[in-house]
C-alpha positions as a LaTeX table, in Angstrom:
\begin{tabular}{lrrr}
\hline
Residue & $x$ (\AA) & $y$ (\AA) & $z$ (\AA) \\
\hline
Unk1 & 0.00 & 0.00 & 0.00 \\
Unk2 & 1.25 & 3.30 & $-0.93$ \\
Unk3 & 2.36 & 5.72 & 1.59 \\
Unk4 & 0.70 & 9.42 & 1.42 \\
Unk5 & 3.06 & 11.80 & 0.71 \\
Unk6 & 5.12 & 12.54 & 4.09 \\
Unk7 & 5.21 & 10.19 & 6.33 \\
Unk8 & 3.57 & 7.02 & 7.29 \\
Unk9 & $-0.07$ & 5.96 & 7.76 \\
Unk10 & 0.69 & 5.34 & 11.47 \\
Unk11 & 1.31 & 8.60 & 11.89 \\
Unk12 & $-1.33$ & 9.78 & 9.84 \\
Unk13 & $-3.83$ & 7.81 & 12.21 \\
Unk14 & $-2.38$ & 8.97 & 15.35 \\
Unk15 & $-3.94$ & 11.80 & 16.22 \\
Unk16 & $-7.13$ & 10.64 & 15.36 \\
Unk17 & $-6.50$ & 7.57 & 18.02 \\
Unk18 & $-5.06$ & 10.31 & 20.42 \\
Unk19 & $-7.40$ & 12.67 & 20.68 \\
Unk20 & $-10.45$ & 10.45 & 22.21 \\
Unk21 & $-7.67$ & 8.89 & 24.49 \\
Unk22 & $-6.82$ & 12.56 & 25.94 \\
Unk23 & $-10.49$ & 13.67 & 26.19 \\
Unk24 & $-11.24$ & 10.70 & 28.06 \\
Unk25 & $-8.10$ & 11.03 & 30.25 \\
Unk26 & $-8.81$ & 14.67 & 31.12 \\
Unk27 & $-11.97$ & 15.96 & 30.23 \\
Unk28 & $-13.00$ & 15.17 & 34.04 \\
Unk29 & $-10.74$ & 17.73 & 35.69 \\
Unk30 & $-9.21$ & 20.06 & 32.87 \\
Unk31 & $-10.20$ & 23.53 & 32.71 \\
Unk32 & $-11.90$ & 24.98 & 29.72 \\
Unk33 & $-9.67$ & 26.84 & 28.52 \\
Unk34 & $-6.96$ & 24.47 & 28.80 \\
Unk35 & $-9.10$ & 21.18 & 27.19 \\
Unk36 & $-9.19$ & 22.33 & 23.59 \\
Unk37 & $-5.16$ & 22.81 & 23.83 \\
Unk38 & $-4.62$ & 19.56 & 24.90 \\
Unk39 & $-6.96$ & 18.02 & 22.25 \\
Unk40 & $-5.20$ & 19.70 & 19.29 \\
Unk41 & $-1.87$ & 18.94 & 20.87 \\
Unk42 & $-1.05$ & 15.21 & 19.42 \\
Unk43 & $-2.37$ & 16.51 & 15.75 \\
Unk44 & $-0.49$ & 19.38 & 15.28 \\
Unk45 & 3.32 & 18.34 & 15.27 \\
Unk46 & 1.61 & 15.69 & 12.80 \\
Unk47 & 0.06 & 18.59 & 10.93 \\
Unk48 & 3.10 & 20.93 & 11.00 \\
Unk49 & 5.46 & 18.60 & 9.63 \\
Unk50 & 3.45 & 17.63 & 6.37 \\
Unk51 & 2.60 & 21.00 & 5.65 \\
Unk52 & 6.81 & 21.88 & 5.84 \\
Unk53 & 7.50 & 18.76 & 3.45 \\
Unk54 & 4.67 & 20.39 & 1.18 \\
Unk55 & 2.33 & 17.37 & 1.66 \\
Unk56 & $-1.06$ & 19.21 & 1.97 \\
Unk57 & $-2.94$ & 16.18 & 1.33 \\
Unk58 & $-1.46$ & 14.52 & 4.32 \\
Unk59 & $-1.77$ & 17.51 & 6.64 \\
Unk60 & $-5.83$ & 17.75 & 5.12 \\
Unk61 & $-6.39$ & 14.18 & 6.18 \\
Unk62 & $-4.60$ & 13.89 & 9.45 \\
Unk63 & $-6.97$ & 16.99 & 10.66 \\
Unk64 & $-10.16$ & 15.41 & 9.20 \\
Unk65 & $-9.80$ & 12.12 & 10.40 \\
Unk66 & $-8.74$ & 13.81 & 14.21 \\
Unk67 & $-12.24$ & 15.55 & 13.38 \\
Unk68 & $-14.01$ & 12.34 & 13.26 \\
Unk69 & $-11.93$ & 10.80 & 16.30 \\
Unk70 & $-12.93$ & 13.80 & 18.37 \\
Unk71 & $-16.22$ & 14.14 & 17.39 \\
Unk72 & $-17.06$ & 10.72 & 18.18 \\
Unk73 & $-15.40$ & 10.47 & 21.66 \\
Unk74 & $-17.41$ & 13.90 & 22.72 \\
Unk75 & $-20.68$ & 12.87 & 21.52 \\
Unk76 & $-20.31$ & 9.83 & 23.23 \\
Unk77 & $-19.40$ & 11.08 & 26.07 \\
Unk78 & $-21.86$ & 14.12 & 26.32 \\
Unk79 & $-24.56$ & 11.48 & 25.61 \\
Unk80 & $-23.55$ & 9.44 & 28.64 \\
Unk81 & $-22.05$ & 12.33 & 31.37 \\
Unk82 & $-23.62$ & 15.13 & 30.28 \\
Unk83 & $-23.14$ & 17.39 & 33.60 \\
Unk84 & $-19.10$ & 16.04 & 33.45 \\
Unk85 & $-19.04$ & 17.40 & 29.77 \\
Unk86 & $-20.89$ & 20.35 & 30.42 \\
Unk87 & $-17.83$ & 21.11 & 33.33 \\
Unk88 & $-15.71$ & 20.26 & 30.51 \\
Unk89 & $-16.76$ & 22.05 & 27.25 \\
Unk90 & $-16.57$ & 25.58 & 26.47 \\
Unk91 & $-19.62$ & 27.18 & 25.64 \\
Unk92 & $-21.51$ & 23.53 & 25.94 \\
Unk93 & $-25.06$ & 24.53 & 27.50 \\
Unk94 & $-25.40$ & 28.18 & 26.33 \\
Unk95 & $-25.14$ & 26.83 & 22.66 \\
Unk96 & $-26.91$ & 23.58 & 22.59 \\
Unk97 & $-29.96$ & 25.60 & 24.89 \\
Unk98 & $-29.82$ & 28.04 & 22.11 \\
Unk99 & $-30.16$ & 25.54 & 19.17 \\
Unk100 & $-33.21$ & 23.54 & 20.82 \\
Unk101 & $-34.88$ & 26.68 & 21.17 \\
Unk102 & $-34.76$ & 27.49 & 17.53 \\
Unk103 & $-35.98$ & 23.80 & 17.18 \\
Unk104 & $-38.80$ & 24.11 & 19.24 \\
Unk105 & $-39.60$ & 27.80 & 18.27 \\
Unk106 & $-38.37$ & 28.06 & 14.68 \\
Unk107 & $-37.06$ & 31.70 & 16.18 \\
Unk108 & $-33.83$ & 31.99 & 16.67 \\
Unk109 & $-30.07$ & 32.98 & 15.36 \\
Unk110 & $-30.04$ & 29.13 & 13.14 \\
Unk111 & $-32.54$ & 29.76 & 10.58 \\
Unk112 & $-31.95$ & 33.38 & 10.55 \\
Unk113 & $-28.97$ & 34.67 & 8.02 \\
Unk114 & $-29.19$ & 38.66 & 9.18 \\
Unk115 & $-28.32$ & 36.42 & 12.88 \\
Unk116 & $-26.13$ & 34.08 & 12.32 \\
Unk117 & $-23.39$ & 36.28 & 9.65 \\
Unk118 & $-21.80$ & 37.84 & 11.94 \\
Unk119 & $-21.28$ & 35.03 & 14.34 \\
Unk120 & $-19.80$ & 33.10 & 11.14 \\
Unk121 & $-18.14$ & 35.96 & 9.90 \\
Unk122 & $-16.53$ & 36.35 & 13.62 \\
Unk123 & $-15.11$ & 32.99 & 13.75 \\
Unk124 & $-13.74$ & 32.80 & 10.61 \\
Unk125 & $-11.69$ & 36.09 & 11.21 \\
Unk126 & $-10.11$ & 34.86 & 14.60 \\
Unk127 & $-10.30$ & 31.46 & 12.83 \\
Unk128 & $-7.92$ & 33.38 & 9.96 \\
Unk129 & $-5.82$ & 35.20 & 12.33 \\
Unk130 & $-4.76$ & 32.50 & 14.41 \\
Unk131 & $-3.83$ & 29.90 & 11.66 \\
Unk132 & $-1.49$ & 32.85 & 9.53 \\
Unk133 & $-0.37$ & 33.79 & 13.35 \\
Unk134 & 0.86 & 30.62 & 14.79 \\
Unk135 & 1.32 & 28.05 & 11.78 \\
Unk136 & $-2.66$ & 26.71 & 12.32 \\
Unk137 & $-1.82$ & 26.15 & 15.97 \\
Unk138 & $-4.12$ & 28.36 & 17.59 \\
Unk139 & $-6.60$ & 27.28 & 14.86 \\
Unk140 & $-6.83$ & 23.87 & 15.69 \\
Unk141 & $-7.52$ & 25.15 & 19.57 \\
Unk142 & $-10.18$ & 26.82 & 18.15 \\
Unk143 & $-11.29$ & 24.17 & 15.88 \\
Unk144 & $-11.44$ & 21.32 & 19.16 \\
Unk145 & $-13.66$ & 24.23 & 21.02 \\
Unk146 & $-16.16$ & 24.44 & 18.20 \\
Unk147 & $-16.10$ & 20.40 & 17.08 \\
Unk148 & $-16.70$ & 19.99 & 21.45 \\
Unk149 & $-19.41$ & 22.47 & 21.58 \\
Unk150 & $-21.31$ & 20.70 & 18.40 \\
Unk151 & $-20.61$ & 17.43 & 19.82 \\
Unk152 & $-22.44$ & 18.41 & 23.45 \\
Unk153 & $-25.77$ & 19.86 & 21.62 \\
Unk154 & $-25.71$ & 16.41 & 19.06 \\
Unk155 & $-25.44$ & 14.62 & 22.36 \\
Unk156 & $-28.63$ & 16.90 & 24.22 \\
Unk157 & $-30.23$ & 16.23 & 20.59 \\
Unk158 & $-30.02$ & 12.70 & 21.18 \\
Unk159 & $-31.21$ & 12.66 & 24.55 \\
Unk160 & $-34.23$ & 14.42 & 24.10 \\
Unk161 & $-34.91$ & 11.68 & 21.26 \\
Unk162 & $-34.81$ & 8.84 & 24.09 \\
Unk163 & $-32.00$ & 7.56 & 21.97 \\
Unk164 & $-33.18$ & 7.80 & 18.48 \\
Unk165 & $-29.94$ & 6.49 & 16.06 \\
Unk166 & $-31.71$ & 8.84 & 13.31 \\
Unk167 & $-31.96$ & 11.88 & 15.26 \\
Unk168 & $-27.80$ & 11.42 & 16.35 \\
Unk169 & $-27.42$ & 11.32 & 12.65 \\
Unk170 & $-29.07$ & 13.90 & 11.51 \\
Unk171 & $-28.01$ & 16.42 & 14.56 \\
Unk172 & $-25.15$ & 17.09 & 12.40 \\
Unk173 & $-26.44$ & 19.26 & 9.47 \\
Unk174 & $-25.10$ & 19.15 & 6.31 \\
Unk175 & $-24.14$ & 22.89 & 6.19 \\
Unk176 & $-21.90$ & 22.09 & 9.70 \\
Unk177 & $-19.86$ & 19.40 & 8.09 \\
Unk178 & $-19.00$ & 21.82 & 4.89 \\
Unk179 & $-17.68$ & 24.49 & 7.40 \\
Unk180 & $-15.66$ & 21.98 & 8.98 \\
Unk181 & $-13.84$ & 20.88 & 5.49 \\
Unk182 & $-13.79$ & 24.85 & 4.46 \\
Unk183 & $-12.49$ & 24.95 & 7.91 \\
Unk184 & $-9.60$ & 22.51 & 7.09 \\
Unk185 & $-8.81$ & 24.00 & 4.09 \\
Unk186 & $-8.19$ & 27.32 & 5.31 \\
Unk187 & $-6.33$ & 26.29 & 8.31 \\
Unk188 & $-3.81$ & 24.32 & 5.99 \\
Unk189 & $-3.93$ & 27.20 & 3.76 \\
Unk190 & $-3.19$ & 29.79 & 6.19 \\
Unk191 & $-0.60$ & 27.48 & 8.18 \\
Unk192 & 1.99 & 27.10 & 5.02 \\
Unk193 & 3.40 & 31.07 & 4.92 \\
Unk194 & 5.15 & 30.61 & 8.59 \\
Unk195 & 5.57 & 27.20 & 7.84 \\
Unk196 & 7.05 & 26.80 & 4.80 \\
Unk197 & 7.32 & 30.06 & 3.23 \\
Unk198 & 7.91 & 30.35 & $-0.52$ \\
Unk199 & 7.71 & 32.80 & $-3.62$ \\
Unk200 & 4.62 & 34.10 & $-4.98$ \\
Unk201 & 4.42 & 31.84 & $-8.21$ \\
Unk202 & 6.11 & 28.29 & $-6.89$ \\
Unk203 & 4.28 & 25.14 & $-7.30$ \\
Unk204 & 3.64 & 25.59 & $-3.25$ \\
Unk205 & 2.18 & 28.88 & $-3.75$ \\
Unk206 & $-0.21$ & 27.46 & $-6.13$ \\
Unk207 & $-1.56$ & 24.77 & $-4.32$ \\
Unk208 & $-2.26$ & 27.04 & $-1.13$ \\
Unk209 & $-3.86$ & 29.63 & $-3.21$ \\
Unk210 & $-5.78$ & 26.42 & $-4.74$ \\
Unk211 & $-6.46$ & 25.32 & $-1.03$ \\
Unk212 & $-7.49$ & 28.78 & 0.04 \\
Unk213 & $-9.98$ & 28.60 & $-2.87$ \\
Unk214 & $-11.90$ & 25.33 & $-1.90$ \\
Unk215 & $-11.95$ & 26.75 & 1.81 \\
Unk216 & $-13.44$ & 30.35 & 0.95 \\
Unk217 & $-15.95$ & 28.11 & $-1.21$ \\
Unk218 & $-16.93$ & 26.11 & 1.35 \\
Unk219 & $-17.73$ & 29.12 & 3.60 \\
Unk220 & $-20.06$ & 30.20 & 0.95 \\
Unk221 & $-21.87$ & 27.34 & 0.32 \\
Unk222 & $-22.19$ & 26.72 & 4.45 \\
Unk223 & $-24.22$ & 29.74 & 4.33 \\
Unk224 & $-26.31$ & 29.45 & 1.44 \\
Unk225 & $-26.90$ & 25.53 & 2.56 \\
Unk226 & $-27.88$ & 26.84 & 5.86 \\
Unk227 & $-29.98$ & 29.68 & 4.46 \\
Unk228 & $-32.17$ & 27.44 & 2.18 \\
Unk229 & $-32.00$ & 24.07 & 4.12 \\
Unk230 & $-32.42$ & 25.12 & 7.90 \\
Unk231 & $-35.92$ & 25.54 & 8.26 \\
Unk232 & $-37.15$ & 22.29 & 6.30 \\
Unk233 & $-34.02$ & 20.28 & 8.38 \\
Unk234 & $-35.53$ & 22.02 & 11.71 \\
Unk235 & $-39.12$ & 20.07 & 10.53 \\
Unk236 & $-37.42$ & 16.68 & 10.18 \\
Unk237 & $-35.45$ & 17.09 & 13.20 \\
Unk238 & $-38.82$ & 17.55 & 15.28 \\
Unk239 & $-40.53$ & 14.67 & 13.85 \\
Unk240 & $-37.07$ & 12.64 & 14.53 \\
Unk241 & $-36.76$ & 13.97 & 17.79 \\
Unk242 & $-40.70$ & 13.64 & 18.99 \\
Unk243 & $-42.62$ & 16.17 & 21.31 \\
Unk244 & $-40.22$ & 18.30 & 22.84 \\
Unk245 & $-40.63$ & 19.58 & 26.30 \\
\hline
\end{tabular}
C-alpha cells in the first residue's frame, strides 16, 4: 500500500487515536480553557510537519480524520455524562440551549442569516488570524472548542430523542460538516506562509492559493446551505426527535 506523501499511515492515524484517548483522560478535571489545547496537541506536530514537506494532502487528512476521532469520543461522552461534559466544554449549555430553542420555536439565530453572519463571519476572522499567526496552531484550539461544543448539543439532541440512532445522525447538518472541510482547508492554507514560506508563483504557492480557494468556497456554500435548508431540516429534526418539552 502506498504511503501518502510525508510520512507514514501510522502517523497519519495517530492523532485521530489520540485525541479520544486525551479527552477521556482529562476531560473530568481540565479547565476549559486548557481542554481544547490539549486536544489539538497530538495533531499538530503531525500537521506541522506535512505541511513543511509540502504534503497538503497529508496535513488535510490527518486533521479530518482527528475531526471524526474527536467528534465521536465527545458525543459519546456528552450522551452518557452530560453534567461532566458540560464542566468540561466551552460554551456547551449556552449553545446547545440556544439551538433547541430554535428547534422548538423556529425563532432563533439558526434559521436566521441577518443572525447568524456575523457570528460566522466572527469565527472565521479569529479562525484566519490564528492559523497565519501561529502556523494553524491556535486554529486547531479553536477548531477542538467548536467540534466539542457541536458534539455536546448532538449529544442533548439525542437525549431528548430517548435515543433515536436517526436523530444522532441527523443532529449534524449538512451545512456544519461543509464548514468543517472549508475549515480545514483554510487552516492548511493559512498554516503554510510561517511554515514553509515560498515565492509568490512556486508550485507551493499554487496549491495554497488552490487550497485557500476550496476553503473560501466552502464558507459560501455553508451559508447558502444553511440559508435554504435550515428551516425544512428544523421540521425533520422535530418529527425525529418527537414532542419536545
Amino acid at each position: 500500500m502506498r504511503r501518502l506523501a510525508g510520512g507514514s499511515h501510522l502517523a497519519l492515524w495517530a492523532p485521530a487515536l489520540a485525541a479520544p484517548a486525551v479527552f477521556l483522560l482529562s476531560f473530568q478535571w481540565t479547565p476549559r480553557w486548557l481542554f481544547p489545547l490539549l486536544l489539538a496537541a497530538p495533531l499538530y506536530p503531525v500537521f506541522a510537519a506535512s505541511v513543511r514537506r509540502g504534503a497538503e494532502a497529508r496535513a488535510v487528512t490527518a486533521v479530518l480524520l482527528w475531526a471524526v476521532g474527536l467528534c465521536l469520543c465527545a458525543t459519546t461522552v456528552s450522551m452518557h455524562r452530560p453534567v461532566e461534559a458540560e464542566r468540561a466544554i466551552w460554551n456547551s449549555r449556552p449553545y446547545a440551549e440556544k439551538t433547541i430553542d430554535w428547534l422548538r420555536t423556529g425563532e432563533g439565530e439558526e434559521g436566521s442569516p441577518a443572525r447568524f453572519l456575523p457570528r460566522h463571519a466572527l469565527e472565521l476572522v479569529v479562525f484566519s488570524a490564528l492559523a497565519l499567526a501561529t502556523g494553524g496552531a491556535g486554529a486547531l484550539v479553536l477548531g477542538a472548542a467548536l467540534l466539542n461544543h457541536m458534539s455536546f448539543y448532538v449529544a442533548a439532541v439525542w437525549r431528548l430523542s430517548s435515543g433515536s440512532p436517526l436523530a444522532l445522525l441527523f443532529a449534524w447538518p449538512p451545512w456544519a460538516l461543509v464548514r468543517i472541510a472549508a475549515y480545514v482547508a483554510l487552516g492548511t492554507a493559512l498554516a503554510a506562509p510561517l511554515l514553509r514560506p515560498h515565492p509568490p508563483g512556486s508550485p507551493r504557492s499554487r496549491i495554497s492559493r488552490a487550497l485557500l480557494a476550496v476553503g473560501l468556497g466552502g464558507v459560501l456554500l455553508d451559508i447558502v446551505l444553511k440559508s435554504l435548508l435550515a428551516p425544512a431540516w428544523r421540521l425533520l429534526l422535530l418529527r425525529l426527535v418527537g414532542q419536545l418539552p
